[in-house]
PDB file of N, CA, C and O in Angstrom:
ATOM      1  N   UNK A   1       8.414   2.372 -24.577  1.00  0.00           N
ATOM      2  CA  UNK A   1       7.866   3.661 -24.209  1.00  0.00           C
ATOM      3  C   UNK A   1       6.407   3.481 -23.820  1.00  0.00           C
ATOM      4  O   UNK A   1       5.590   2.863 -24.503  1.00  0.00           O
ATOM      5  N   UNK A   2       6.164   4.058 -22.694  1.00  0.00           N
ATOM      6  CA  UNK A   2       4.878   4.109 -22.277  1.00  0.00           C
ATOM      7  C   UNK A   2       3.868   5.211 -23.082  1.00  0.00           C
ATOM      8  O   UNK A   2       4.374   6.317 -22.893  1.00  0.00           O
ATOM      9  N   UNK A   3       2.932   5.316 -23.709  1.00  0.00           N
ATOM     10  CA  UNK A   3       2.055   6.258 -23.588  1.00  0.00           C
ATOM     11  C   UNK A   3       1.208   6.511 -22.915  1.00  0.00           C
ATOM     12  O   UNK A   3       0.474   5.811 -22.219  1.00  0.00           O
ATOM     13  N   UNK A   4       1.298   8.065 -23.181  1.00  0.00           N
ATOM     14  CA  UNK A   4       0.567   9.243 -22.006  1.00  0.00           C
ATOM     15  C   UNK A   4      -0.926   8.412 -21.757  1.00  0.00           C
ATOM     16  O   UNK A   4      -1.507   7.637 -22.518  1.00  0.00           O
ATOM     17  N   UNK A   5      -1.250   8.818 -20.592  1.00  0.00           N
ATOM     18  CA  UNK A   5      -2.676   8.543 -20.709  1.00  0.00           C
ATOM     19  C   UNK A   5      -3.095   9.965 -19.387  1.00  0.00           C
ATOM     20  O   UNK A   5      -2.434  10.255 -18.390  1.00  0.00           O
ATOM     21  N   UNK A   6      -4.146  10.479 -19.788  1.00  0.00           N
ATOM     22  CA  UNK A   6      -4.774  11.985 -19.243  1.00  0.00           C
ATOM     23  C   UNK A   6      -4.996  11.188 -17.549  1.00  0.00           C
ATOM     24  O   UNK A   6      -5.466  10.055 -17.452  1.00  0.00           O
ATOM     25  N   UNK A   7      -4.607  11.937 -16.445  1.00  0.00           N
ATOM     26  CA  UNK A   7      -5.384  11.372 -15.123  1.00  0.00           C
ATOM     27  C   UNK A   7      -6.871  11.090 -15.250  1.00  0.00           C
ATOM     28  O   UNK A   7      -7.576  11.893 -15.862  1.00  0.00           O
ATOM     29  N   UNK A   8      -7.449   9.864 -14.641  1.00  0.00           N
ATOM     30  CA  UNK A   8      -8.612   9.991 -14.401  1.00  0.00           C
ATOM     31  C   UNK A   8      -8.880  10.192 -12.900  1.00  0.00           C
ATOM     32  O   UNK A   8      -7.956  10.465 -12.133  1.00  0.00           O
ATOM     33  N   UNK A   9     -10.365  10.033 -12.419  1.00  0.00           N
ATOM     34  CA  UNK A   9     -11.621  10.081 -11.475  1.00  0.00           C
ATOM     35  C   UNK A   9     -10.818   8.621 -10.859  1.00  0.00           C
ATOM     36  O   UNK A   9     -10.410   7.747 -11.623  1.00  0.00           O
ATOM     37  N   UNK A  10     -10.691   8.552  -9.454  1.00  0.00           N
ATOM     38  CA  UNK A  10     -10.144   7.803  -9.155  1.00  0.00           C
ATOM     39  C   UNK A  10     -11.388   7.069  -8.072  1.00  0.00           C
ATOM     40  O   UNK A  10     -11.735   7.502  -6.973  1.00  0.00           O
ATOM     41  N   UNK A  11     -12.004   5.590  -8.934  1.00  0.00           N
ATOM     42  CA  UNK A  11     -13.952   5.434  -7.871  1.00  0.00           C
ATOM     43  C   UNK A  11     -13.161   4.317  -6.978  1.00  0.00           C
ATOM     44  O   UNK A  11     -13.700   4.166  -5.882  1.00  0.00           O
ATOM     45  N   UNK A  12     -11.863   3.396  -7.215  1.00  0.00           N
ATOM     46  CA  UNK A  12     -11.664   2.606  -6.107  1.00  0.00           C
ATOM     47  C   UNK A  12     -10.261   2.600  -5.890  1.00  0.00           C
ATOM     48  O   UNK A  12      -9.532   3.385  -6.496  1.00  0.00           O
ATOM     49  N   UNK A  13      -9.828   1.774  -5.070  1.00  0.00           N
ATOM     50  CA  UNK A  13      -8.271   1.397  -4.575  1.00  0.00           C
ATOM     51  C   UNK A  13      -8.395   0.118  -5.240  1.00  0.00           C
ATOM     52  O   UNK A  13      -9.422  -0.560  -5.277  1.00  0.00           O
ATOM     53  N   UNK A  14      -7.047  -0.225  -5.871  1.00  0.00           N
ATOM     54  CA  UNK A  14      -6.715  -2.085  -5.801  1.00  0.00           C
ATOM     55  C   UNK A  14      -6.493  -2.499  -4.410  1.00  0.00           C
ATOM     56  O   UNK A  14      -5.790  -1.941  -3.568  1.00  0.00           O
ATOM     57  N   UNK A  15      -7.208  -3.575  -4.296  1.00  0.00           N
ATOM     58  CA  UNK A  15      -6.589  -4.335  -3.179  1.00  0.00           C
ATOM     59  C   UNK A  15      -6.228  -5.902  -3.787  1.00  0.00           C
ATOM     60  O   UNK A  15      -6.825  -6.916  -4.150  1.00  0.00           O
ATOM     61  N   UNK A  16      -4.912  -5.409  -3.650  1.00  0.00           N
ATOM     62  CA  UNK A  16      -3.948  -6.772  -4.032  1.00  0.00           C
ATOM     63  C   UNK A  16      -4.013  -7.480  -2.573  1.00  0.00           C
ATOM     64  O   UNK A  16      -4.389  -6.923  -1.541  1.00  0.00           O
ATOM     65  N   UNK A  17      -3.457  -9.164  -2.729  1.00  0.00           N
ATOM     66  CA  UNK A  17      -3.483  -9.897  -2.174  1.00  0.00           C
ATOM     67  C   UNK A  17      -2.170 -10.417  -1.993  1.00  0.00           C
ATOM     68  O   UNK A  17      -1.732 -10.994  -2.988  1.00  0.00           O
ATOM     69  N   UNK A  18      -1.253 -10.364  -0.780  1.00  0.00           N
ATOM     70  CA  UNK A  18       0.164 -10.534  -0.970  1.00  0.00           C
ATOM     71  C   UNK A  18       0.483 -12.360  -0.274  1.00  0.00           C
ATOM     72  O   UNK A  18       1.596 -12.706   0.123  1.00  0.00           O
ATOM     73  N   UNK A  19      -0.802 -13.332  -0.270  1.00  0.00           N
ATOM     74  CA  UNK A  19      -0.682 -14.533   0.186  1.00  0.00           C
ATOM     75  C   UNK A  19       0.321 -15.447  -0.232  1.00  0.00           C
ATOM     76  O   UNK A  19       0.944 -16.362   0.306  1.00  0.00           O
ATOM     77  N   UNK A  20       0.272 -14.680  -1.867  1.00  0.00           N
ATOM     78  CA  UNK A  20       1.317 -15.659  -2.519  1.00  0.00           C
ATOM     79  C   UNK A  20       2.619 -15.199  -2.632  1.00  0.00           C
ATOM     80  O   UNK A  20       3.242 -15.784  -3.519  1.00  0.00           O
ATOM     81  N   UNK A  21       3.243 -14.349  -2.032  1.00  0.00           N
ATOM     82  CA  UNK A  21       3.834 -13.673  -2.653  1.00  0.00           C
ATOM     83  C   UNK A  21       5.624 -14.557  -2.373  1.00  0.00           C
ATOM     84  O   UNK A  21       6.604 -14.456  -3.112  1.00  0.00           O
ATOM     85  N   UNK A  22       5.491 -15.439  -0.949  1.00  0.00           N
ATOM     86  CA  UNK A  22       6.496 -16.123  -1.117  1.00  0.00           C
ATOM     87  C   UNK A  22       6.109 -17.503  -1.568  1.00  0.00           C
ATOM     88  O   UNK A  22       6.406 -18.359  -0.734  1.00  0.00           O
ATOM     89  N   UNK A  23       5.511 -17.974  -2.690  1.00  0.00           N
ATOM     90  CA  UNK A  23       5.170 -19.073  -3.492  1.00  0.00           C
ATOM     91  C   UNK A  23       6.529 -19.285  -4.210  1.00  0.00           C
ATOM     92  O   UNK A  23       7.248 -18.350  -4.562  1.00  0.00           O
ATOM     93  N   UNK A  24       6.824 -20.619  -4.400  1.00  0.00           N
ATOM     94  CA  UNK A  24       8.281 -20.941  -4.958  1.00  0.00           C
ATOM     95  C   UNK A  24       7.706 -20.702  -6.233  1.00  0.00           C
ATOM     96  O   UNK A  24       8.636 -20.535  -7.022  1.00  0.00           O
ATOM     97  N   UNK A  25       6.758 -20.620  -6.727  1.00  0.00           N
ATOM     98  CA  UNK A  25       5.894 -20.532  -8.220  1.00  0.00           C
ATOM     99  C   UNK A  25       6.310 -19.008  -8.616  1.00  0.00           C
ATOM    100  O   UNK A  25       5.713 -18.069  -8.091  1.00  0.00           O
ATOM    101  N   UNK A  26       7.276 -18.809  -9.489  1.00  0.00           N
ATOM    102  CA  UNK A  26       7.586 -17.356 -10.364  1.00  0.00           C
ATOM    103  C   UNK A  26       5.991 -16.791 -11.011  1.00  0.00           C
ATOM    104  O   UNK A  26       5.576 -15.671 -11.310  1.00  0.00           O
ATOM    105  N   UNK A  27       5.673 -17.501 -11.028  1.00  0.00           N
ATOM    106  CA  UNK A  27       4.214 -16.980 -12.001  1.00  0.00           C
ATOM    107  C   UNK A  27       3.472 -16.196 -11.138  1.00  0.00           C
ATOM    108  O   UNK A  27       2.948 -15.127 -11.452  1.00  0.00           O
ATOM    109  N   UNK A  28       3.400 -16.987  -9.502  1.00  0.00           N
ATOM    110  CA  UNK A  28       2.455 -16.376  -8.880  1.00  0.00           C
ATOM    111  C   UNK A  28       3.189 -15.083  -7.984  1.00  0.00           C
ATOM    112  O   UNK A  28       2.504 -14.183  -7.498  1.00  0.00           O
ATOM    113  N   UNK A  29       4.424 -15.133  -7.872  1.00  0.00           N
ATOM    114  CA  UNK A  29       4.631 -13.499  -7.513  1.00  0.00           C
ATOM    115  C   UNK A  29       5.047 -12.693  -8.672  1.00  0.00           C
ATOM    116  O   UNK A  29       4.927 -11.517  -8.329  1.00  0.00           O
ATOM    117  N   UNK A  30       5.428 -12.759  -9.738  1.00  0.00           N
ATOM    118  CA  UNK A  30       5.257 -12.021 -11.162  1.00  0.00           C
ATOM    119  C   UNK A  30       4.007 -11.484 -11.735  1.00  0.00           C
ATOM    120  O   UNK A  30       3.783 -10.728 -12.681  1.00  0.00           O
ATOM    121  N   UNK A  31       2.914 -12.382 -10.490  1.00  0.00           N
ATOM    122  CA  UNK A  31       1.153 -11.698 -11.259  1.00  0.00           C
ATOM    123  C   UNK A  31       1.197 -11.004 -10.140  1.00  0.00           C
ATOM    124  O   UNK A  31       0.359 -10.108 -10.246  1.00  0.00           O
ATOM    125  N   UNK A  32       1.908 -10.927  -8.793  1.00  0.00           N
ATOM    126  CA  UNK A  32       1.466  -9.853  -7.645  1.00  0.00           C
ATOM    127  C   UNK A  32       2.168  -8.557  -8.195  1.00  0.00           C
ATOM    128  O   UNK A  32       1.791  -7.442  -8.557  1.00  0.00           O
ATOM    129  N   UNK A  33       3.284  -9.179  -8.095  1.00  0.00           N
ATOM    130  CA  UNK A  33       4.148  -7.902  -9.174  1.00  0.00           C
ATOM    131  C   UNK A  33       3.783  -6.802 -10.243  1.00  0.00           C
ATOM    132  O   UNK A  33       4.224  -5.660 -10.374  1.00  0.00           O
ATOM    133  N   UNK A  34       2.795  -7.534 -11.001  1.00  0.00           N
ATOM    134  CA  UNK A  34       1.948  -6.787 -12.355  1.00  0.00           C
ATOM    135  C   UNK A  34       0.800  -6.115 -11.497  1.00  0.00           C
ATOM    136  O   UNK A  34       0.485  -4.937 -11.663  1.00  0.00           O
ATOM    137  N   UNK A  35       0.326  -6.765 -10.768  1.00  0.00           N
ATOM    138  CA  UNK A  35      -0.488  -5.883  -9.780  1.00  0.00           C
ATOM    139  C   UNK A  35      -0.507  -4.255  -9.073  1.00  0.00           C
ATOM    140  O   UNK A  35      -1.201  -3.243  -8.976  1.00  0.00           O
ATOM    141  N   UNK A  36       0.789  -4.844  -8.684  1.00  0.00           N
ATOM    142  CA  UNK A  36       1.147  -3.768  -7.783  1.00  0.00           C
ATOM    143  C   UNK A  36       1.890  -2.555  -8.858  1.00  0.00           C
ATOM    144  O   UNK A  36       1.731  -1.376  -8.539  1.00  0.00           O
ATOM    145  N   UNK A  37       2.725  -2.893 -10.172  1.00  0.00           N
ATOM    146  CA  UNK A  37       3.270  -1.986 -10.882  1.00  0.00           C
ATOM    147  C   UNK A  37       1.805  -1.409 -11.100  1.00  0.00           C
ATOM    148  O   UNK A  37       1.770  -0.261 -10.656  1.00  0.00           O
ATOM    149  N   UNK A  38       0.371  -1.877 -11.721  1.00  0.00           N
ATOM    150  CA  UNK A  38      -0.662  -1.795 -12.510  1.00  0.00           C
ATOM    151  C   UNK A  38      -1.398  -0.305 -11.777  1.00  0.00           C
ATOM    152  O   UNK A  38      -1.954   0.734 -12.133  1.00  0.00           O
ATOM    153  N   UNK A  39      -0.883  -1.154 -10.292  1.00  0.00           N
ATOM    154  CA  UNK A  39      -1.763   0.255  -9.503  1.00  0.00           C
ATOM    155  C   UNK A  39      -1.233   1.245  -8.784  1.00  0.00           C
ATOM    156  O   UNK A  39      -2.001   2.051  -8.259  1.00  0.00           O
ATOM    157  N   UNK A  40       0.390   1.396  -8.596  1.00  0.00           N
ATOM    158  CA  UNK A  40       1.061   2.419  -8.677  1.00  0.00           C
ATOM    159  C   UNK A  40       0.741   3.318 -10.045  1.00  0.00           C
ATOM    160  O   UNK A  40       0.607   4.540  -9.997  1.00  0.00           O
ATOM    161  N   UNK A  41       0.623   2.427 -11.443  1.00  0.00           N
ATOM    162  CA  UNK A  41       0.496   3.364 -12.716  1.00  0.00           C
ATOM    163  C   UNK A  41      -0.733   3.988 -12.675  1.00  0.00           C
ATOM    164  O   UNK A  41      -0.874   5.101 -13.181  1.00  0.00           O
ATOM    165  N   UNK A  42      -1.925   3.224 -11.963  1.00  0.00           N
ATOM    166  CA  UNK A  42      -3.031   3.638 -12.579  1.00  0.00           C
ATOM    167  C   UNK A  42      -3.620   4.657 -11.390  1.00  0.00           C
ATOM    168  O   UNK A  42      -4.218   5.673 -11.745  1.00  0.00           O
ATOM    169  N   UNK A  43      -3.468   4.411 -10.212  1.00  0.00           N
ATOM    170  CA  UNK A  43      -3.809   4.890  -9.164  1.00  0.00           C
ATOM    171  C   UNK A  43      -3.018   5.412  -8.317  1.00  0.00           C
ATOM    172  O   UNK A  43      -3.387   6.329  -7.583  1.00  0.00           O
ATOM    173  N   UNK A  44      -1.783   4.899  -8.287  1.00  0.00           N
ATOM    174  CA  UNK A  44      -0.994   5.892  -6.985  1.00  0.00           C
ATOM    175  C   UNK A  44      -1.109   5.174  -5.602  1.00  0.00           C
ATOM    176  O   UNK A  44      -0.427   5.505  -4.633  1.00  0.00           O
ATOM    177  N   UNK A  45      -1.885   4.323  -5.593  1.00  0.00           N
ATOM    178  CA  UNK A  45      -2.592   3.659  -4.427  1.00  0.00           C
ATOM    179  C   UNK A  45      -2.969   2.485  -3.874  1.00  0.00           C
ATOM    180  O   UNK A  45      -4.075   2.208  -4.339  1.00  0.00           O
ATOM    181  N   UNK A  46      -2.675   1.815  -3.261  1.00  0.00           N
ATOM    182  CA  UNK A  46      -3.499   0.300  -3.660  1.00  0.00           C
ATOM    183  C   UNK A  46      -3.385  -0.116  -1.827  1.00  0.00           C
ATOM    184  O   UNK A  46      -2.668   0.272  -0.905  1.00  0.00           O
ATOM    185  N   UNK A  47      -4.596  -1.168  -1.976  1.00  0.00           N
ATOM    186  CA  UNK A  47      -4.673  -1.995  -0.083  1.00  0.00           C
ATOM    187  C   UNK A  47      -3.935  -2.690  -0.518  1.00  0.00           C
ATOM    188  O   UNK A  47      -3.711  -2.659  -1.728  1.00  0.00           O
ATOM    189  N   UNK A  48      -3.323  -3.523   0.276  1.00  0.00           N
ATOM    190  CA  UNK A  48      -2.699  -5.266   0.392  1.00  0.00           C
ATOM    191  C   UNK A  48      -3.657  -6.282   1.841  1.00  0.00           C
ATOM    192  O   UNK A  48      -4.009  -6.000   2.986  1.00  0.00           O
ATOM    193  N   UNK A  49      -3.732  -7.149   1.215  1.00  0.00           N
ATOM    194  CA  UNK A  49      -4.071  -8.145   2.383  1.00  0.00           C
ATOM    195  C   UNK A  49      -3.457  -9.510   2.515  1.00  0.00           C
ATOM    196  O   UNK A  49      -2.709 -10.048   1.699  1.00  0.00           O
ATOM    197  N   UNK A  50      -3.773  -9.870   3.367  1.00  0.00           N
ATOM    198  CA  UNK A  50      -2.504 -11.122   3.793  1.00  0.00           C
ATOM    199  C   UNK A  50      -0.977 -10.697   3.892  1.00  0.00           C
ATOM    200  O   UNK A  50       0.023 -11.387   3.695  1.00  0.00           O
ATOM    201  N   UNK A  51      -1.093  -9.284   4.275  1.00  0.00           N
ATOM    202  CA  UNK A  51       0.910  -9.013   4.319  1.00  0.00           C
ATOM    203  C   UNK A  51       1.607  -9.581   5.403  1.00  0.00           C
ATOM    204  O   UNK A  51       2.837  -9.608   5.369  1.00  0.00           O
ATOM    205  N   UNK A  52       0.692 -10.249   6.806  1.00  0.00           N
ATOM    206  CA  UNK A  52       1.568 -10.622   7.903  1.00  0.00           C
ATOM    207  C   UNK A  52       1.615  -9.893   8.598  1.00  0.00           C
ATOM    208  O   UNK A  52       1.702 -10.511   9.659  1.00  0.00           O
ATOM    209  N   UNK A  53       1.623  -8.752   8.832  1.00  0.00           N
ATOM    210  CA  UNK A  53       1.739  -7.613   9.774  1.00  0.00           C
ATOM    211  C   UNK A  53       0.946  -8.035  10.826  1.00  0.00           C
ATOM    212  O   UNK A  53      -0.206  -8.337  10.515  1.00  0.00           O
ATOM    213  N   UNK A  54       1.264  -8.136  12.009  1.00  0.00           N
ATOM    214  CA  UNK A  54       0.442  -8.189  13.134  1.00  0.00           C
ATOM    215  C   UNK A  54      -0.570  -6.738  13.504  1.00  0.00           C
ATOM    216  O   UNK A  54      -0.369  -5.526  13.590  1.00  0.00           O
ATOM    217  N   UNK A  55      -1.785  -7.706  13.661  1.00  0.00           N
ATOM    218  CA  UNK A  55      -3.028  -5.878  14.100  1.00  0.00           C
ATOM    219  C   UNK A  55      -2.546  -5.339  15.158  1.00  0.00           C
ATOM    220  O   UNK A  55      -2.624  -4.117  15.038  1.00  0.00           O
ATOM    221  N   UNK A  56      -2.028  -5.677  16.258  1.00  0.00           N
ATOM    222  CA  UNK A  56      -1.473  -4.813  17.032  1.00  0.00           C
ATOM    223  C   UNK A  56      -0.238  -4.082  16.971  1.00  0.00           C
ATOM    224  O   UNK A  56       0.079  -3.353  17.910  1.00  0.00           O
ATOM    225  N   UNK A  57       0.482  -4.207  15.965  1.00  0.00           N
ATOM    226  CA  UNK A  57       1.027  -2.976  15.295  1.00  0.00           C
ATOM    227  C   UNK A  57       1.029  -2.070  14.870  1.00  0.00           C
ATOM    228  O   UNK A  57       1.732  -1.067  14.997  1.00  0.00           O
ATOM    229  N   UNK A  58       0.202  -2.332  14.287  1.00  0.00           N
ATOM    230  CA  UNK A  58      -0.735  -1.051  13.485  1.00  0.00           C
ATOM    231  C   UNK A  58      -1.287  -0.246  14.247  1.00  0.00           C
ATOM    232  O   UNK A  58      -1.160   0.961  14.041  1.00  0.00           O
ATOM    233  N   UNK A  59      -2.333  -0.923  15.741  1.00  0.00           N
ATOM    234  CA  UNK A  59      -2.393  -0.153  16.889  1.00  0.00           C
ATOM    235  C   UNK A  59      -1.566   0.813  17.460  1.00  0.00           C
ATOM    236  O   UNK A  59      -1.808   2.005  17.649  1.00  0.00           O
ATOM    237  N   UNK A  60      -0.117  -0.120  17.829  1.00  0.00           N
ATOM    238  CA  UNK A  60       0.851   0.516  18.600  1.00  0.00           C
ATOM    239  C   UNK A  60       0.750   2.007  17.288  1.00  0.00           C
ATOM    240  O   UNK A  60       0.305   3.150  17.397  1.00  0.00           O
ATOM    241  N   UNK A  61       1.390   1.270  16.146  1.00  0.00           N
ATOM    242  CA  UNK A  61       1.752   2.945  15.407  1.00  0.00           C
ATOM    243  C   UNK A  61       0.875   4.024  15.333  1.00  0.00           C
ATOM    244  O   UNK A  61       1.105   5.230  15.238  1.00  0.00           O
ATOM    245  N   UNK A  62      -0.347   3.290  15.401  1.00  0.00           N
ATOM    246  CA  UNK A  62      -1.642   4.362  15.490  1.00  0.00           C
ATOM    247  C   UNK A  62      -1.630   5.119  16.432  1.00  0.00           C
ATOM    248  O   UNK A  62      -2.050   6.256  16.218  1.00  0.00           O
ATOM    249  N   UNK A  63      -1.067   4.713  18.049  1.00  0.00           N
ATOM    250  CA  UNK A  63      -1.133   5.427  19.164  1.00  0.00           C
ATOM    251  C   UNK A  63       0.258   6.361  18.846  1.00  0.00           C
ATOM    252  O   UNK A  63       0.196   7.587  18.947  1.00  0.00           O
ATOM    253  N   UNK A  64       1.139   5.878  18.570  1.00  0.00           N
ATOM    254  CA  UNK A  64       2.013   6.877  18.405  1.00  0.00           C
ATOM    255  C   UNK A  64       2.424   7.548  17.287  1.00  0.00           C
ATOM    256  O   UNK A  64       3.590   7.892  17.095  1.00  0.00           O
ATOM    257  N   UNK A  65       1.315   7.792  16.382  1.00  0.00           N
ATOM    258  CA  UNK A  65       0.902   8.620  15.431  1.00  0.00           C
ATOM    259  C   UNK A  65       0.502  10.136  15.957  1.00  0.00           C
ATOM    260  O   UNK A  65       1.003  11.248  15.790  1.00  0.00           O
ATOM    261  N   UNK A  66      -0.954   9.498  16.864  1.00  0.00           N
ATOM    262  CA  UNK A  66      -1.665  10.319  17.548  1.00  0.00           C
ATOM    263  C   UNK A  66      -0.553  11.609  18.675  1.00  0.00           C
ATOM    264  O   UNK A  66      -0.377  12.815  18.850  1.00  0.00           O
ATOM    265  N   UNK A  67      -0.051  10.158  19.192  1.00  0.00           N
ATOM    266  CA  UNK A  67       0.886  11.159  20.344  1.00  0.00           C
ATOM    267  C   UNK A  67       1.693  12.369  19.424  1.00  0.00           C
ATOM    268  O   UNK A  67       1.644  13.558  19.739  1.00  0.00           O
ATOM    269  N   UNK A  68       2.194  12.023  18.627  1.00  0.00           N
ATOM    270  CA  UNK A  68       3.089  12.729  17.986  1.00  0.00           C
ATOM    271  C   UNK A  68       2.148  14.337  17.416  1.00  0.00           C
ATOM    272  O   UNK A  68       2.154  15.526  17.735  1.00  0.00           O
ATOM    273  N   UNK A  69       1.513  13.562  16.544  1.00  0.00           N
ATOM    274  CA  UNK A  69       0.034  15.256  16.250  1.00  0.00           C
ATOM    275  C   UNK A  69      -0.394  15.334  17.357  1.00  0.00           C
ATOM    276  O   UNK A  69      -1.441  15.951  17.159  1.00  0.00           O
ATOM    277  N   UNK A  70      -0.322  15.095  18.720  1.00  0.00           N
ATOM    278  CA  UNK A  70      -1.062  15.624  19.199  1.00  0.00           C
ATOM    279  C   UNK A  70      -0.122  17.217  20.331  1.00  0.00           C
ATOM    280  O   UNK A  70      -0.486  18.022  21.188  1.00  0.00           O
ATOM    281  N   UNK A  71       1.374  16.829  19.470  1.00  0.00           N
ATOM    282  CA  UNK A  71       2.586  17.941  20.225  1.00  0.00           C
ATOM    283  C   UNK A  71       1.906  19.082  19.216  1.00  0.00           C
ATOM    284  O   UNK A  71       1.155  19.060  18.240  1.00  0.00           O
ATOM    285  N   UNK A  72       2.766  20.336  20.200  1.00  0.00           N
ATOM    286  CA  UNK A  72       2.824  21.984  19.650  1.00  0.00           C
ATOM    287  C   UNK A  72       3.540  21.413  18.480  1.00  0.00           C
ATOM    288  O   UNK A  72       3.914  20.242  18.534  1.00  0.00           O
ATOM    289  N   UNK A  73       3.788  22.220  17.311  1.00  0.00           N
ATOM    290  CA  UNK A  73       4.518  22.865  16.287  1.00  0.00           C
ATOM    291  C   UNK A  73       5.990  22.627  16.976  1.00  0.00           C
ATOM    292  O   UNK A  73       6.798  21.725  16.754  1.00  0.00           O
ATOM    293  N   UNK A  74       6.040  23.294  17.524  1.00  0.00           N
ATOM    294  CA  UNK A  74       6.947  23.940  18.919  1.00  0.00           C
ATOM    295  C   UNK A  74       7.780  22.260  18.666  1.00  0.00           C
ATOM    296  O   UNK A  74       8.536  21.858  17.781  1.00  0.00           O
ATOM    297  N   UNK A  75       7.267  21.672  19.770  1.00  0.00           N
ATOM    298  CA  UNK A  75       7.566  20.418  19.993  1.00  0.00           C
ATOM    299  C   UNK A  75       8.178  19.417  18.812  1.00  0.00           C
ATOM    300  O   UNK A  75       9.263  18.837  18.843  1.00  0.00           O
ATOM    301  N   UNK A  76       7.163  19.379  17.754  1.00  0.00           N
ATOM    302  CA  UNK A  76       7.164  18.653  16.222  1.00  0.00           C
ATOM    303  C   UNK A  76       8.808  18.548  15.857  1.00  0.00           C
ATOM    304  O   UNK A  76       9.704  17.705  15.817  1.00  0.00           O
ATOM    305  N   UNK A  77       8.570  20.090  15.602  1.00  0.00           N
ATOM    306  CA  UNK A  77      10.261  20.362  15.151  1.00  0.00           C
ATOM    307  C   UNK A  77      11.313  20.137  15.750  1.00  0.00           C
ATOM    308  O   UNK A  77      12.393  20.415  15.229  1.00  0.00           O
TER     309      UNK A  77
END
């Protein structure tokens, strides 16, 4: 059983590091693991770096983020 703990003031994000995360080493994705449970519990929130994602992805989705807010209501739905 977990105990309660009151929300706090939330001053940063975790930024976990996902480099290791295909390491044949159990230890070292079991500590990314504790990470990431640590700051879903504590925060709700967390960066990652080293995930692989190409930056121009993130572009592309960014542009068609925009396109999308940028329809009527009308349109949205």
């Amino acid at each position: 059983m977990i105990p309660y703990t009151p929300p706090q003031a939330i001053t940063s994000l975790p930024i976990i590091d996902l480099s290791m995360l295909q390491s044949p080493r159990t230890e070292h994705r079991a500590a990314i693991a504790a990470q990431i449970r640590s700051a879903c519990l504590n925060t709700g929130f967390f960066y990652v770096t080293h995930h692989g994602i190409p930056s121009d992805a993130f572009t592309r989705q960014y542009a068609l983020s925009r396109t999308f807010f940028d329809l009527s209501l009308n349109e949205k739905l």
